[in-house]
C-alpha positions in Angstrom: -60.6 58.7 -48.0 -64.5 58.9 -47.4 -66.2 61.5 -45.7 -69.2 60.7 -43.2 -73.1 60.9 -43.6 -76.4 60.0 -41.7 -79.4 58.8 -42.5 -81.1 58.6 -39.5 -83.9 56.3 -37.8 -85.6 56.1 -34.7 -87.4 53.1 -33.4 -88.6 50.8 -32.0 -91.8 51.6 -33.7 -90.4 53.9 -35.8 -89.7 57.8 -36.2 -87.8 58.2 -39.8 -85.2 60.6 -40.7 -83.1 62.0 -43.7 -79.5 62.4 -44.8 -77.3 64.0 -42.1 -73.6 64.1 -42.3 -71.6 62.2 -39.3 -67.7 61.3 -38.6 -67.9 57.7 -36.7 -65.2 58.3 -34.3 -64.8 55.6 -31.6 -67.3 52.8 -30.9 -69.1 54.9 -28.4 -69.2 58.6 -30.1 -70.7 60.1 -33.0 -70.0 63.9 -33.9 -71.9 65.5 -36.1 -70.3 68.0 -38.8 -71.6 70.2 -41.4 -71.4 69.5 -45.5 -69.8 72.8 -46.7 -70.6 71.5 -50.8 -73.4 69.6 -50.5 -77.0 71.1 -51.0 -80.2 69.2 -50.5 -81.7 70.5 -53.2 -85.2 68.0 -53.2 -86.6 65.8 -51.0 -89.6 63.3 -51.6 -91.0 61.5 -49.0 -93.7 58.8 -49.6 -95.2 57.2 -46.3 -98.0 54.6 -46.8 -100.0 53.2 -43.9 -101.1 49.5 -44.1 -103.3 48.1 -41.0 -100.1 46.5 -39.6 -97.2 48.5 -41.0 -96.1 51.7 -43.0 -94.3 52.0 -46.3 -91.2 54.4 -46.5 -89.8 55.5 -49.8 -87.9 58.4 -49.3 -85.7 59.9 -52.6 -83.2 62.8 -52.2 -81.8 65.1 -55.1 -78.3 66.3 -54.0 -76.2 68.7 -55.7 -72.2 68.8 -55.1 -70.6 72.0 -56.0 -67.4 71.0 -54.6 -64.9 68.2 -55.7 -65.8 64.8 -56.0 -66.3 63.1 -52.6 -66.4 59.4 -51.8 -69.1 59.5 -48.8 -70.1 56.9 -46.3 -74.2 57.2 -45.8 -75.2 55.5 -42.4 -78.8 54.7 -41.6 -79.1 54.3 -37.9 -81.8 52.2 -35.8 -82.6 53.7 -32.6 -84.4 52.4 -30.0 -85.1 54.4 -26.4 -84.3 52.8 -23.4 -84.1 48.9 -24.4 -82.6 46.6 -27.3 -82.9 46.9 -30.5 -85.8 45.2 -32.5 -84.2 43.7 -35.2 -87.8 43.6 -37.1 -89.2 46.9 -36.4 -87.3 48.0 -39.7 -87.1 45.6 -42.9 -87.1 44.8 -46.5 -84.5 47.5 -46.3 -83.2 49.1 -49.7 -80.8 52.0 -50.4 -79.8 53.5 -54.0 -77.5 56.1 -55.9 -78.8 57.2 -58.5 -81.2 54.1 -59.7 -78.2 51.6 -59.1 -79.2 49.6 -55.7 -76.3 49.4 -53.3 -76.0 46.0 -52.1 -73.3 46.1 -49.4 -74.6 47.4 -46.0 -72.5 46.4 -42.7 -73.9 47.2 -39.7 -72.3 49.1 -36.4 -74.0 49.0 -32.9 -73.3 51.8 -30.0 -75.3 53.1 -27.2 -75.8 56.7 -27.0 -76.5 58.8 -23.6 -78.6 62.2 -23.8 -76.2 64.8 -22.7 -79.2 66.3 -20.8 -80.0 63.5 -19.1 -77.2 60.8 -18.5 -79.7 58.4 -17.4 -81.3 58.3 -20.4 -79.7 56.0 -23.0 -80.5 55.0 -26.9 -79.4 51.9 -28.7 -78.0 52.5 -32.2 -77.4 50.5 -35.2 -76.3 51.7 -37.9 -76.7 50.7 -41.7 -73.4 51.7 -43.7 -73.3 52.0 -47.3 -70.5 53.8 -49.9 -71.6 56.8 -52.7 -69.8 58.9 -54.3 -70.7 62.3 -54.5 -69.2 63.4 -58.3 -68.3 67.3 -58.8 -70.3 69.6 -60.1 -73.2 66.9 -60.1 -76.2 66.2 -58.8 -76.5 63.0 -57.0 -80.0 60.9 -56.6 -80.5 58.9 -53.0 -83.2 56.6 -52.6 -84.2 54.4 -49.3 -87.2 51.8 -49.2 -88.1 49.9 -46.2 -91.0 48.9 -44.1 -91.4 49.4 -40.3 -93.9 48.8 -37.5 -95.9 51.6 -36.0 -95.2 52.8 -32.7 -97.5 52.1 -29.4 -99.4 55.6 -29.1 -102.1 55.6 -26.6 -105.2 53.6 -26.0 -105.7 52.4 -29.4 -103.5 54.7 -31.3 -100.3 54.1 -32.8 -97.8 56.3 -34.6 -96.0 56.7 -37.8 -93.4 59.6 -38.4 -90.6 60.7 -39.7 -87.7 62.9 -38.8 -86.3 65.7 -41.1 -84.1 67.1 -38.5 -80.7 65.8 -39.2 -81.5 68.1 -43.1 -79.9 70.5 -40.7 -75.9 69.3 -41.0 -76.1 70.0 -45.4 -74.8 73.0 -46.8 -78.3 75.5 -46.6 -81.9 75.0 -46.1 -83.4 71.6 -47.7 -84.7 73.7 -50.4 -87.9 72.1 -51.4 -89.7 68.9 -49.1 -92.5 67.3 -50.7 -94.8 64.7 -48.2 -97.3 62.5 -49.2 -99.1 60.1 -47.3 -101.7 57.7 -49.0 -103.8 55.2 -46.9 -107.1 52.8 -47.4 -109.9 52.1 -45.9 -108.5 50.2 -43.3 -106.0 52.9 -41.5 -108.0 56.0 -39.9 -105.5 58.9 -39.7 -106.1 60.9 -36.2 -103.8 63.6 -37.3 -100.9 64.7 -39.1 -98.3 66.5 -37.0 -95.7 69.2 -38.2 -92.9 70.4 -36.4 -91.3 73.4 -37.7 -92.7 73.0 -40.7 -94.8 75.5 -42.7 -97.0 74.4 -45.3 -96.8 76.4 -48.3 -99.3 74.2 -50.7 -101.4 71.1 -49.5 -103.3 69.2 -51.9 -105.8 66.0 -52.0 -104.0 64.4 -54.6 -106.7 61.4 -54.8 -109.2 59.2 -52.3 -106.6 58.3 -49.5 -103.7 60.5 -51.0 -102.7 64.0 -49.3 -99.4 66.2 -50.8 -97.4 68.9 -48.6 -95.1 70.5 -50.3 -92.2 73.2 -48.0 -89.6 75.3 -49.6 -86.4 76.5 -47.8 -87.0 74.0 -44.9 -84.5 75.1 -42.3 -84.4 72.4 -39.3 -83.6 73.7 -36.3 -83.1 70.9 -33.8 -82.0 67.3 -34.6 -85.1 64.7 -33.5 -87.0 67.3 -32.2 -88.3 68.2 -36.0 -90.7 65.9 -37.1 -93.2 64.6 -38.4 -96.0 62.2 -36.4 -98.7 60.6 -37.9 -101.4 59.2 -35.4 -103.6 56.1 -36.9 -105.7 53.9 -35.6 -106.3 50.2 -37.7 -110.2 50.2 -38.8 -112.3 47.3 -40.1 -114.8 49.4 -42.2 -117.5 47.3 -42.0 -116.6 44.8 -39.0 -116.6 45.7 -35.3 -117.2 49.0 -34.3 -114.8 50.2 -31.5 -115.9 53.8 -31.6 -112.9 54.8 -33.9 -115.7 57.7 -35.0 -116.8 58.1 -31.8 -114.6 59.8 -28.6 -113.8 58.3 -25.3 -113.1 60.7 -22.7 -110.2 60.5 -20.9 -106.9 60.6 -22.8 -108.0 60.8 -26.4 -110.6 63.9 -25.3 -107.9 65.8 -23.2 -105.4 65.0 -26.6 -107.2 65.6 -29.2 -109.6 68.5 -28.8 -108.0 70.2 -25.8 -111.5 71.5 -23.3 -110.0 75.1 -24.4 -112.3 74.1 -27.3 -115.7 74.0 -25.4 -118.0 76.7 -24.2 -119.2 76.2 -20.4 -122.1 74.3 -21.2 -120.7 72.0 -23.6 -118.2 71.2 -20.6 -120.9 70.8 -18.1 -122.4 68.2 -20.3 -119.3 66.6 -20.5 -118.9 66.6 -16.9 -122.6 65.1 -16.4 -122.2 62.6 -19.3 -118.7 61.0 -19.0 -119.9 57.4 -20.3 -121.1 58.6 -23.5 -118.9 57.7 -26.7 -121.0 59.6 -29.4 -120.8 63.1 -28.8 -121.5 64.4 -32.4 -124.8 65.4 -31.6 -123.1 67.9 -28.6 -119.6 68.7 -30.4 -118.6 69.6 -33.7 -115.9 67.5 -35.5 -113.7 70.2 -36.7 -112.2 73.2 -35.2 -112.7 75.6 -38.3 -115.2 74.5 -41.3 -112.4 74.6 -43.6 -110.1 71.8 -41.4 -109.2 69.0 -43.5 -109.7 65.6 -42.0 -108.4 62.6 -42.9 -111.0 60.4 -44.6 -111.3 57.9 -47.6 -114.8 57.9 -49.7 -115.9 55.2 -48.0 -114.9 56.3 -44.3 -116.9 59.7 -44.8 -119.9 57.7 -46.1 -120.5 55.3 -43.2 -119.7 59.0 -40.6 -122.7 60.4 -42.5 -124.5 56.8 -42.1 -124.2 57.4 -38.4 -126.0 60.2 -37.6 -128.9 58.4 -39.4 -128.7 55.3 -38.1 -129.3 56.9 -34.8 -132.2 58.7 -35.9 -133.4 55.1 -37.3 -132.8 55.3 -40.9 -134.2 52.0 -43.0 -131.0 51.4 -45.0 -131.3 49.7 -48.2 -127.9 49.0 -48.4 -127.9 45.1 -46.4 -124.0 46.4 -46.0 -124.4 49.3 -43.5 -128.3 47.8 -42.4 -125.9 44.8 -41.3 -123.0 46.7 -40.1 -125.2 49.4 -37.7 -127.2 46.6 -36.6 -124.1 44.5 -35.0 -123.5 47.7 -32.6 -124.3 46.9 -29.0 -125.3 50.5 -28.7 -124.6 53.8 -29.6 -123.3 55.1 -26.4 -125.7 57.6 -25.7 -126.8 57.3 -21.0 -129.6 55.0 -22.7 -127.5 52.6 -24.3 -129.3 53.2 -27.4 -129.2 50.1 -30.3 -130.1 50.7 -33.9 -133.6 50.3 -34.4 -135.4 51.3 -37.6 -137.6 54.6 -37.1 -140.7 54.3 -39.7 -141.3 58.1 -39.1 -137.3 59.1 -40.0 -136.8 62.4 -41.1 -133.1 64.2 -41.5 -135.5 67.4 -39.9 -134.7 65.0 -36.6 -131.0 66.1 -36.5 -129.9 68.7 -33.8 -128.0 71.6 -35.2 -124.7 70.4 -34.7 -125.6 67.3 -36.0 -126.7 69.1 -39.1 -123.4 71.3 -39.3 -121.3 67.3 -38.9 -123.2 65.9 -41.6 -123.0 69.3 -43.7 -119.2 69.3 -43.3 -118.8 65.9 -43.9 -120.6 66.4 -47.4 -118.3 69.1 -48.0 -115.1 66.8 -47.4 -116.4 64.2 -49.5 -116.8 67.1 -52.6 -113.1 67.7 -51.8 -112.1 64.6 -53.1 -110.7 64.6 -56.7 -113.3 63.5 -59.4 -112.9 60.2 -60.8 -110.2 58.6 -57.7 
């Protein structure tokens, strides 16, 4: 007789999830249970961002203190409010401890919020046998690649949902997350629900580690975690991914809570300006980690002095700062070498940008 577990994904464009347990009852109902032997004892999750798509490899260490159980682990797509996108998920892998399980059946079902009947998710599920052994602890892995999900303007999301950890026996005891990215993905921000931090660590150029002990979900999907990215050709067209647009991404990212009156009344006054960094400071608190590869924080720090007319030797950013239309500034400034540059040109909170961004870079580890 097997016993009934979750693994749970949202999508289309994709919110992740880990092991949950789960009776299928009918077609149309799920019911949740709890594991009374069955500890979470670990969880790993790896999350890469490519330009078009994100890596998942997600590895659970169980621990059994009951009898042996033969469980059924389901791995759900969900999609809100339409069909399900068949390749919003793929290259799809599941394994017990090292051994790859290669039969998966599917099940479909739509689910209604019982908050909302109107509201309706489309499910399908990917079912695979493991046995649980007594006394034992019991290795899970799942691989797969997925789309990122439509965020706003030119934002998408990545994210994953650690919810269903709820339904095993105790807290997830320890939840490590890493997230590794290139050049070519600039990370907005990093989202945690419910989750408090107890070490963070810039593992390498690109690479960040969280690590959470006694992780004790409270809700189902409502505990996550949401990465917000933007795709970014480096040293191709600029389309102010450094910059900020006002509008959405200036009411969602910074909140005007953040500005003093004046800073506000210049917004006010100057709402066709991109670049801002000589008016606002990037960071909230000097000691705010953002997001940046080597080479991302290099050509930030390039900015402010191409704007000030620095004569780059480099024919890379010379090039690069040179295809700009303009800088957004109410002039419509291009770049345009300044014989008499001088860094003693930069404003005070350009001086404080560029000081933090020299800072960030120092934080990376030597030799990545």
């Amino acid at each position: 007789m097997y016993k009934y577990f979750s693994l749970v994904l949202l999508l289309c464009g994709a919110a992740f999830s880990n092991d949950a347990p789960f009776i299928l009852g009918r077609n149309d109902e799920v019911i949740n249970v709890k594991s009374k032997n069955i500890t979470m004892r670990e969880e790993e999750i790896i999350i890469t961002l490519r330009k078009d798509y994100y890596e998942v490899d997600v590895t659970f260490l169980f621990f059994n203190k009951g009898p042996t159980e033969n469980v059924r682990l389901g791995f759900p797509v969900e999609a809100l409010q339409h069909d399900i996108c068949d390749k919003d998920v793929y290259d799809f892998k599941s394994y017990i401890n090292g051994e790859i399980i290669s039969k998966t059946i599917t099940k479909n079902e739509k689910w209604t919020y019982e908050h909302d009947p109107s509201v309706s998710e489309y499910i399908r599920w990917f079912i695979r046998d493991a046995t649980f052994q007594a006394d034992t602890y019991t290795t899970s892995r799942v691989t797969y690649k997925a789309l990122y999900n439509s965020y706003s303007d030119n934002f998408v999301r990545a994210g994953y949902i650690y919810g269903t950890g709820r339904f095993w026996n105790g807290a997830i005891e320890k939840m490590s997350i890493v997230i590794n990215h290139g050049d070519d993905i600039l990370i907005e921000n990093i989202y945690f629900k419910h989750i408090k931090t107890s070490e963070f660590t810039w593992v390498a150029n690109g690479q960040y580690r969280y690590v959470s002990k006694n992780v004790k979900p409270k809700t189902i999907f409502g505990d996550n975690i949401s990465i917000i990215v933007q795709p970014f050709d480096i040293y191709g067209k600029y389309n102010w991914q450094f910059g900020l647009t006002f509008g959405n991404r200036y009411d969602r990212i910074f909140g005007e809570e953040w500005y003093s009156d004046d800073v506000k009344d210049w917004i006010s006054a100057n709402e066709d300006v991109s670049w801002v960094w000589d008016k606002i400071l990037i960071y909230k608190k000097p000691t705010e980690i953002r997001y940046y590869t080597k080479n991302q924080i290099r050509l930030f720090i390039n900015f402010f002095s191409a704007i000030h007319g620095y004569d780059f030797t480099n024919p890379l950013y010379k090039e690069y700062f040179q295809k700009i239309n303009n800088f957004g500034d109410k002039n419509r400034t291009k770049y345009k070498v300044n014989p008499n540059f001088s860094e003693n040109g930069f404003n005070r909170i350009e001086r404080k940008n560029v000081d933090y961004l020299l800072n960030l870079e120092k934080k990376i580890p030597v030799g990545q």
